[in-house]
N, C-alpha and C positions, 0 to 999 in steps of 0.2 A: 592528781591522777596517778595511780597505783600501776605500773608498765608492768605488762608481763616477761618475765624473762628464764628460759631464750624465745626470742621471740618466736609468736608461729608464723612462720611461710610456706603456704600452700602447695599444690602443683605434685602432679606425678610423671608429665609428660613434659620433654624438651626436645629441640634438635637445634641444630647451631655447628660453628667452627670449633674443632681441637684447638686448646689453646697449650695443653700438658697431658702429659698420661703419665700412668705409673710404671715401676721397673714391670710388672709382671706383662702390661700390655703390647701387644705386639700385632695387633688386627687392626687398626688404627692408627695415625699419626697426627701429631700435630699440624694442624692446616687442612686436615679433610672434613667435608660436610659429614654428620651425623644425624642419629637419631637417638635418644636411647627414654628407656622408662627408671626415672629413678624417684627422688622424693625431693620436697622444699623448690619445686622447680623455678616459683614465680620471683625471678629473681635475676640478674644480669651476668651471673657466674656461678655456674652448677656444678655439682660434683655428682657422678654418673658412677657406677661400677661398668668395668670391661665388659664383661658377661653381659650387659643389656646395654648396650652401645653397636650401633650397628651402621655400617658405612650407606650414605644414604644415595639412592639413584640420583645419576644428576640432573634429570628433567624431574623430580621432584622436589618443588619448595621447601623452602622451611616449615611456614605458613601450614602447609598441608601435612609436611610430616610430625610439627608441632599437634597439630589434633587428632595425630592416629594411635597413640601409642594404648592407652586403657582402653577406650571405647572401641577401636577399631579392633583390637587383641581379645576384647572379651567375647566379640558377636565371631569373629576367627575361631575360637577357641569351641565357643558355644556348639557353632553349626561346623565346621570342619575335624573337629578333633573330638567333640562327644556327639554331636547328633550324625555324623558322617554321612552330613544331603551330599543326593547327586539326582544327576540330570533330570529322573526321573518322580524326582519328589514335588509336592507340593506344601510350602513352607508358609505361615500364618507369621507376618511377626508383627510384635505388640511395641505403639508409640514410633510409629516412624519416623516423627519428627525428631528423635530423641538422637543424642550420639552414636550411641550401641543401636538405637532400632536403623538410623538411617545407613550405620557402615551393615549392620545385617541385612540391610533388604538388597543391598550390592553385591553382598559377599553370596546369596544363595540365587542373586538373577545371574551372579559371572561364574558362578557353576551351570547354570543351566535350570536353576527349576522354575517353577510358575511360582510368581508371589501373591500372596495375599496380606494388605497389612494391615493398620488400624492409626489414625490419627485422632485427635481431640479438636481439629479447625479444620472448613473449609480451605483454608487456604493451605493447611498441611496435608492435608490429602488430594489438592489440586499438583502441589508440589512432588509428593510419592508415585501418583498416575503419569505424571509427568520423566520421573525418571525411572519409571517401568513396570511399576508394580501392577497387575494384573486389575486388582481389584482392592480397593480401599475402604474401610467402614468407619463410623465414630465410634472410638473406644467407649464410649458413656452411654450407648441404646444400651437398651436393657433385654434385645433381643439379638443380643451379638453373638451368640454361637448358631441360632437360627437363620441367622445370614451369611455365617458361615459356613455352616451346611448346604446352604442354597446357592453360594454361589459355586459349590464342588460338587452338583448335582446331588447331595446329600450323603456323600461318603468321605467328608471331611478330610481335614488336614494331616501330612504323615509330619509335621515337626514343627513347634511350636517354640517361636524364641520370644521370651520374654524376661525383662525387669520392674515390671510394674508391681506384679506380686498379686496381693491379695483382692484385690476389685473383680479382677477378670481371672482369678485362678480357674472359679468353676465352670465358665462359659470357655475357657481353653478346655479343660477336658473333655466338654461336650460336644467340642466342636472338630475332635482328634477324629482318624481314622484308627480303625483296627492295625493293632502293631505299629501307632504315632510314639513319637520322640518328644515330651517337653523336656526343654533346659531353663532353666533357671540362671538369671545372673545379676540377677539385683531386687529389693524388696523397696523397692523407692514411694510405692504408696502403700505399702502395707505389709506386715510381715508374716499374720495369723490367719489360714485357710482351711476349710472343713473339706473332707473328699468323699465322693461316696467310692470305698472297697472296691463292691462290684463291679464298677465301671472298670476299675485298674484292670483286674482280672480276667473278667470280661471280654473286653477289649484286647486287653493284652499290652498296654501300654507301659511305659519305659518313663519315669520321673527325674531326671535327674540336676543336678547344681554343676555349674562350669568348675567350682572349686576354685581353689590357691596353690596353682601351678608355683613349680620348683623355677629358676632359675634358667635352667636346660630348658625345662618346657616352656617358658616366657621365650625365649628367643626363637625358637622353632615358629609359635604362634607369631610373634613378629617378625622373624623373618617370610613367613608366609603369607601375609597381610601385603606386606609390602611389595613381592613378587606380583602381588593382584592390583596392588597400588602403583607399578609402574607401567606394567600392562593395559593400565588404562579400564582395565575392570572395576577398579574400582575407585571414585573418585571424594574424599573427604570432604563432607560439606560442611563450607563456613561461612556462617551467618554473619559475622563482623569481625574484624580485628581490632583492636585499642593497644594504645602503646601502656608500656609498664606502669606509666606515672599517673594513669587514666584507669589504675583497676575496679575503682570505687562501681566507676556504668557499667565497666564489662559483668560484675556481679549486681547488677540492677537489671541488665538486660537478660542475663540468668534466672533471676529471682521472678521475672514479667514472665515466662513458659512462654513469649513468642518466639523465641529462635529456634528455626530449625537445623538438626546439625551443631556447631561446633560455635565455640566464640576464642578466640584464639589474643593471648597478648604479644607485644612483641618489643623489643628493648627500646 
C-alpha cells in the first residue's frame, strides 16, 4: 500500500486548552479555553494562528464551540454582514437540518425575524418547528416557491440563505419579495443555475456570494456568532459526538444525511 505523504488531516474548526502561543500573541494564554478556525484540525494538537483564536465564554463547551466555527460563521456572515436581516425581515432558509442552515435559522430567529425554512425529513422539519421556525417545507416538492408564496400571503420572502445551490436556485427566486436578498454560501448539490433577467430587475433583487472574508473579517464574524452563542440566542446543534479514534462512524454518520446539525469529535 502506497501512503500518502504528508498526510491529509481534515478539519477547520477546533476549541480546546492553550498549551503555547507565539512571541507575537498576546490576547491569549496558555491555560485558557479557546476557540479558533484554522486547518488539519482533526487531530489531538493543533496549530491555530492568533488572529482566529478567540477566548471562549465560560458557559460554553468545547463540544459546542468545536461545531461553530465554519458553519456557524458562514450563516453570521451570510445574514448579518451581507444580507443585514432585521427584525423586520422575513427570512426563507434552505436545509435546516444542515450546519449552516440550522446555525442560520437561529442566527435570523435571535435577530427577530419570522423564519421560513426547508428540510428533506419529517423528522427534520418536526425538529426546525420545534426550535422556532415559523413554517417548514420539503426542500424536494416541486411546488416549493408556491408554498412559499402562500405561506407569506403571497408576497414572499425579503432574504434567502442558502447552500444547496442549484435544485432550488429557481424556486428561491420566485419565492423572494420585491427588494429580497439571496446569499449564497455553498453549492453542495449543484453549482450550474439558469435565471430569468427580468425577475432580477423586476423585482429588484440583490444576488449575492458570502465570499472569502480576510482574516479581520473572520474574526468579527466569529466573534459575533459567539456573542449570540453565549447569550443563549443561539444554540449549536450536535447530533453526536465520537472520540478521535472512532472518526471512521462519525464520517458514516455524515455520509447517511441523517444528522441534523453538527457531529463533533473529541480527543
Amino acid at each position: 500500500m502506497k501512503l500518502r505523504w504528508p498526510q491529509h488531516v481534515g478539519g477547520r474548526d477546533v476549541a480546546g486548552v492553550v498549551v503555547e502561543v507565539g512571541d507575537s500573541v498576546g490576547h491569549v494564554a496558555v491555560g485558557d479555553r479557546v476557540v479558533a478556525s484554522s486547518e488539519r484540525t482533526h487531530a489531538e494538537l493543533v496549530l491555530a494562528p492568533g488572529s482566529l483564536t478567540l477566548a471562549l465564554p465560560e458557559d460554553v463547551s468545547f463540544e459546542a464551540a468545536g461545531a461553530s466555527p465554519t458553519a456557524g460563521r458562514s450563516a453570521y456572515a451570510a445574514l448579518v454582514d451581507k444580507a443585514k436581516v432585521t427584525s423586520t425581515d422575513t427570512v426563507l432558509v434552505i436545509a435546516a437540518g444542515s450546519g449552516v442552515g440550522s446555525f442560520g435559522m437561529q442566527i435570523a430567529l435571535g435577530t427577530g425575524c419570522r423564519v421560513i425554512a426547508t428540510a428533506g425529513s419529517s423528522e427534520k422539519r418536526q425538529r426546525a418547528l420545534g426550535m422556532g421556525a415559523d413554517v417548514v417545507l420539503d426542500h424536494y416538492r416541486d411546488d416549493l416557491s408556491q408554498a412559499v408564496l402562500a405561506a407569506t400571503d403571497g408576497r414572499g420572502v425579503d432574504v434567502v440563505l442558502d447552500h444547496a445551490g442549484a435544485p432550488v436556485f429557481a424556486a428561491c427566486v420566485d419565492a423572494m419579495a420585491p427588494g429580497g436578498r439571496f446569499v449564497s454560501c455553498g453549492v453542495t448539490a449543484g453549482h450550474r443555475a439558469d435565471i430569468h433577467l427580468g425577475k432580477l430587475f423586476v423585482k429588484g433583487l440583490s444576488l449575492m456570494g458570502v465570499g472569502r472574508p480576510n482574516d479581520e473579517e473572520m474574526r468579527a464574524h466569529l466573534s459575533g456568532l459567539f456573542e449570540m452563542i453565549a447569550d443563549r440566542r443561539v444554540a449549536p446543534q450536535i447530533q453526536a459526538t465520537y472520540s478521535l479514534d472512532d472518526i471512521a462512524s462519525a464520517h458514516d454518520m455524515l455520509a447517511g444525511r441523517d444528522c441534523f446539525g453538527k457531529v463533533v469529535l473529541t480527543p
